[in-house]
C-alpha positions, 0 to 999 in steps of 0.5 A: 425890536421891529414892533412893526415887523412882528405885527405885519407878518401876522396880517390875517386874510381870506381869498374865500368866504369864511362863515365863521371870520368876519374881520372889524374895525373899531376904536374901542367903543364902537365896532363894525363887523364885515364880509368879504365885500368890505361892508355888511353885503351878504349876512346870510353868509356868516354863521353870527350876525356882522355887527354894527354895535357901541357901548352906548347903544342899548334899548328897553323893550316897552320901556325902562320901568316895564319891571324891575328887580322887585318884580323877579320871583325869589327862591329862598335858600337857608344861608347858615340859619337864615334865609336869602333869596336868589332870583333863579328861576321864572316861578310865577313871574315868568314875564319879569324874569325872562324881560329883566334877563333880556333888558337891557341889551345892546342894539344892532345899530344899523346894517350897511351893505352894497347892491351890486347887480349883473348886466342882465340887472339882477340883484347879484348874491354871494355866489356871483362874487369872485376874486375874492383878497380882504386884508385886515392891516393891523398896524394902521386898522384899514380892512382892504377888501378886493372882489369881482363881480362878472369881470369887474374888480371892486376895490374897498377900503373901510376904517373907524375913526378913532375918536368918533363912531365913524367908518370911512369907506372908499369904493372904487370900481366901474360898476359904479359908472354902470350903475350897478353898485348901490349902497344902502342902510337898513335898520332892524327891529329892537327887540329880542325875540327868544327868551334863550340868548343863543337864539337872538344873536342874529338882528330882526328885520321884520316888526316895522312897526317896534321902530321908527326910521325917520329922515331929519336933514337932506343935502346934496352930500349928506343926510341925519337920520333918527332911530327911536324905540320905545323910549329909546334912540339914536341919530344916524349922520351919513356924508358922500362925496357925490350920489343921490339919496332915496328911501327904499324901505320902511327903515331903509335908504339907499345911496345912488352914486353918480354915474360919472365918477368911478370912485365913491367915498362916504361916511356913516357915523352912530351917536346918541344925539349928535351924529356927526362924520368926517371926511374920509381922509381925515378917518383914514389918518385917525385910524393910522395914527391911533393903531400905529401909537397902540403897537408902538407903545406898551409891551411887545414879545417876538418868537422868531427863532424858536425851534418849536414849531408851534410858536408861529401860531403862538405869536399869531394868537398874540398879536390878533389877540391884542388888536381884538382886545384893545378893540372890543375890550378897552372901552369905558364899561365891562365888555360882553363875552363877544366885545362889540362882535354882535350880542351874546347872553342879550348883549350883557357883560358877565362880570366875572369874565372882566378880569379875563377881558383886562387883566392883560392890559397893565401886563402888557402895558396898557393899564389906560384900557382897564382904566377906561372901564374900572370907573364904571365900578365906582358908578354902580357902587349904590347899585351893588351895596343895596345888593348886599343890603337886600340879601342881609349882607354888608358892603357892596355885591357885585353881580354877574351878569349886567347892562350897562346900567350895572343891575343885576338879573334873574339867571339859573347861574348868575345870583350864586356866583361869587368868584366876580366878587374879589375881581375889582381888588386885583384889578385895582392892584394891578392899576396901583402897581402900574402906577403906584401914586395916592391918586390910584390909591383914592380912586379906587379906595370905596371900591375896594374896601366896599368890596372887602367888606362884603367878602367879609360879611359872606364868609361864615365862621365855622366854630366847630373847624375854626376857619371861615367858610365860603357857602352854602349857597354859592355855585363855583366859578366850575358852573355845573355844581349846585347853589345849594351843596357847594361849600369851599372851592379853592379858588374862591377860597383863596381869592377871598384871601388874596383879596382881604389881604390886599385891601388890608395892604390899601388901607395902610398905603392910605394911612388908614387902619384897615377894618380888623375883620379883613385880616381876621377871615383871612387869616382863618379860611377853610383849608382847601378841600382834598382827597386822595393827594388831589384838590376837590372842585368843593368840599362836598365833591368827593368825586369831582375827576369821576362825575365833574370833570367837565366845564372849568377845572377852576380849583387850579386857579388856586395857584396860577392866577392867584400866588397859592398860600394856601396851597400844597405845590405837589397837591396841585401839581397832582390836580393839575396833571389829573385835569390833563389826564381825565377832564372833558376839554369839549365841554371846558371854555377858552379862558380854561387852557391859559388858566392851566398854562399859568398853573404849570408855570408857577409849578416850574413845568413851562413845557407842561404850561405850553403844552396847555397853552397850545392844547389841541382843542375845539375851545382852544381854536383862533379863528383867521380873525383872530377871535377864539372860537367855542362852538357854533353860535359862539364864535368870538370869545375874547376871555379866551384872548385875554386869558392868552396874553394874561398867560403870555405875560406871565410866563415870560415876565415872571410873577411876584411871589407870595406877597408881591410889590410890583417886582419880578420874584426872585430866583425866576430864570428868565421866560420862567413859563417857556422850556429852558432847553433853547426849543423856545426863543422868547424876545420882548420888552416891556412886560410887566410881572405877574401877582 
């Protein structure tokens, strides 16, 4: 298979403005976002903000200890005679809530831009820059940017290193000689400034005074900058081959290059302590190399020769959708819904939506990338059991919507969800049949069953139906539901079965005698609740295709995303074809059409599951960038990219069946989620089966 070939004919570029397309380039922990110019010259351009971010980057407004989860008021719901708190809402302690909320979150590490001026020495805007061509090559990950400015052409070339957050940048150009390209960073201000995350997605250039900008280290041929913040920091290293330094702002410095040479290479690298750059040659090998091992190892599937006009577009997805995760979404923590775009939700990673960043990666693979991440899991361990603890519950609780350091926050959502709860069981399985040694097994093993055993303490036995409940109170991964009235929905219910089934398989792989209680819940969970021939969205939900169909339709992740035991097949294939006929697909989310694409391939309908793939939708938009767009101010979604390759994989590898050991199911045809009527050629090698 032409690995290489197949990722080329992909390579997205512009010859325009595209207000909603920055391309970036990134090795997984850091990312830089960029206009047409190659660097960050005209943000005013962009509908989001062009991001400079690391997973290491975070900041504390008035510092780490301002409040903590303690100081959040707590609303008290009655859980089965007993009653537990859930920070949901300000109460009397709006300050705590809403700071807790914002803190901490991601910094916007430093805006790096050109000033290019006319002849007649104006400063030039966007509107001046013509002859626009930027490519992003994505099998070597150089963002090749062309433009013009009154006649003169600007040639930049702008990479990452793949080991060091460092981008390398040539520029070559006669406005260079003439004196009128300058290049300059500017550093914006820490803190967010609305208590609503849509509207702090875009940096803060004003409030010099929340930061200090300071000049350690001056050469000839570099610089070291400090950042600090409250009680937080960072250093800034910067290296040119030939120009002059000067400050120009508050939190500004600009780079003067020599008029003599008609060529400027620089560096800019973002560290916590110990910034440091590279040559630009040596980032530009670092880039080639690491890109060019990604697309040749792991899985790779080729569409060429289908009939169906939509499987270009379907390849494109995939490939683009590949690059981006593998950038923002293989790093070594949970990655935030826009990766390492700019900020969403404060910067914060929703846990829930982990699975639908990684669960790809051993697919396809690349279970090194989910590897990177899953680690953090263990780390907070202490943090999630005295969740637990606090609410009366035992084992460890692993909360939605978090910073790096793993704590939970207030939300009007977040407390109640549980469906991130089972996500680090099937993450963990999916690394054990990547690899399938003692070692995967003990690394992962208090995780797993600290994650059981609180699955197992939450569920409620009802004497009068005899099975386990899952809620009140709880709010369904289908958001729109009240904490208070949810009881049973099905794809928690059987995700709680699927998960205390598979730590029952961990311990004895381990020799271990599984906790009795695993096995006992789930084997007794609640029937999954219907009516009328279809699944409900919970069982008090009588009317879930007439007043909730709308957000997730998540009860068809009963069967799709999980091996349905406890499913009815023509129930969901009733459910499912009810979602295609009646539901709200403005108000859905990215992740939602894959989800439904894998319920049909279980299903035995792949037309149906391509048909959901491919949707025509808003939500279900990529971007020339590749990234999955939702809605203005949220133009970068990577759980829909995610969800797209978990679909993929599934669909042409097959899954396991109800009780899977690593092999493909039998009785699949081949590409079992593509039509079989010869519209879909479905080439690839290396795919791993699904659950």
């Amino acid at each position: 298979m032409n690995r290489q070939q197949i990722v080329m004919r992909h390579q997205p570029e512009l010859t325009k403005w595209d207000p909603l397309s920055p391309f970036a380039v990134g090795n997984g922990e850091f990312a830089f976002s960029a206009d047409v110019t190659g660097l960050q010259s005209f943000p005013e351009q962009y509908e989001v903000p062009l991001g400079t971010q690391s997973n290491w980057g975070w900041h504390f407004t008035h510092g780490r200890e301002k409040f903590t989860g303690a100081d959040a008021a707590l609303q008290t719901f009655d859980t089965h005679g007993r009653e537990v708190g859930y920070p949901m809402k300000p109460g009397d302690r709006p300050e705590a809530y809403h700071w807790l909320r914002q803190n901490p979150h991601r910094l916007q590490l430093g805006r790096l831009s050109f000033r290019l001026y006319k002849e007649d020495g104006q400063e030039a805007e966007a509107g001046d820059i013509t002859d626009i061509h930027q490519t992003m090559n994505l099998w070597t990950g150089i963002l090749s940017s062309e433009f013009a400015l009154q006649g003169e052409k600007v040639l930049v070339e702008t990479a990452c290193h793949a080991a060091m957050d460092t981008i390398g940048v040539r520029v070559r150009s006669n406005l260079i000689a003439q004196g009128r390209l300058q290049v300059f960073v500017r550093f914006p201000a820490p803190d967010m400034t609305h208590t609503s995350w849509d509207k702090t997605v875009f940096p803060d250039f004003g409030h010099d005074d929340r930061h200090r900008t300071e000049l350690l280290e001056s050469t000839a041929d570099g610089a070291l900058i400090s950042r600090s913040m409250d009680e937080d920091g960072y250093r800034v290293a910067w290296s040119w081959s030939a120009g002059k330094l000067q400050q120009t702002g508050v939190h500004e410095w600009t780079l003067q290059p020599e008029k003599t040479a008609g060529e400027l290479t620089f560096a800019v690298g973002f560290a916590p302590e110990h910034a440091q750059t590279a040559d630009y040659g040596s980032i530009i090998e670092s880039s080639e190399r690491q890109w060019a091992s990604f697309w040749q190892n792991g899985a790779a599937i080729d569409f060429a020769g289908s009939a169906d006009p939509r499987a270009h577009e379907l390849e494109r997805r995939v490939v683009l959708s590949q690059f981006l995760c593998a950038m923002h979404s293989g790093g070594s923590i949970p990655p935030q819904e826009t990766g390492l775009m700019y900020n969403s939700w404060f910067g914060k990673a929703h846990l829930e939506m982990h699975w639908w960043h990684a669960s790809h990666f051993p697919l396809w693979g690349r279970e090194r990338l989910l590897l990177n991440s899953m680690d953090w899991y263990t780390d907070i361990l202490p943090i999630a059991e005295e969740l637990a603890r606090s609410q009366g519950y035992e084992g460890a609780r692993w909360p939605k919507m978090v910073g790096f350091d793993g704590k939970p926050c207030p939300s009007p959502v977040a407390p109640g969800l549980i469906w991130q709860q089972p996500h680090p069981i099937a993450l963990a399985e999916m690394l054990y049949l990547a690899d399938p040694t003692p070692d995967t097994l003990a690394r992962f093993r208090s995780v797993v069953f600290e994650t059981a055993t609180f699955m197992t303490s939450f569920a409620h036995w009802n004497e009068e139906t005899k099975a386990y409940d899952l809620g009140p109170p709880l709010i369904p991964a289908q958001e729109c539901h009240s904490l208070q009235d949810s009881k049973n929905p099905p794809y928690e219910v059987e995700y709680w079965k699927y998960g205390l089934e598979t730590a029952v398989r961990w311990a004895e792989r381990l020799n271990e005698t599984p906790d009795p209680s695993w096995a006992k819940v789930a084997g007794a969970m609640a029937p999954l609740p219907e009516k009328d021939g279809l699944y409900l969205a919970h069982e008090n939900c009588p009317d879930t295709f007439e007043a909730k169909n709308h957000d997730h339709p998540s009860m068809l992740g009963a069967m799709g995303l999980l091996p349905g035991t406890l499913v009815d097949r023509e129930t969901m294939l009733g459910t499912l074809l009810k979602v295609k006929e009646c539901w709200q697909w403005d108000t859905a989310w990215g992740w939602d059409f894959p989800m439904c694409a894998m319920t049909a391939a279980r299903l035995g309908e792949p037309e149906l599951a391509v048909d959901f793939l491919l949707l025509d939708a808003t939500k279900n938009t990529y971007l020339t960038n590749g990234h999955n767009y939702q809605r203005p101010g949220l133009s970068a979604y990577l759980p829909g990219n995610g969800g797209l390759l978990t679909a993929v994989a599934m669909m042409a590898a097959g899954w396991q069946g109800e009780h899977g050991k690593g092999k493909r199911a039998e009785a699949l045809p081949e590409n079992p989620g593509f039509p079989q009527d010869g519209s879909w050629s479905v080439k690839w090698e290396g795919l791993k089966p699904w659950l």
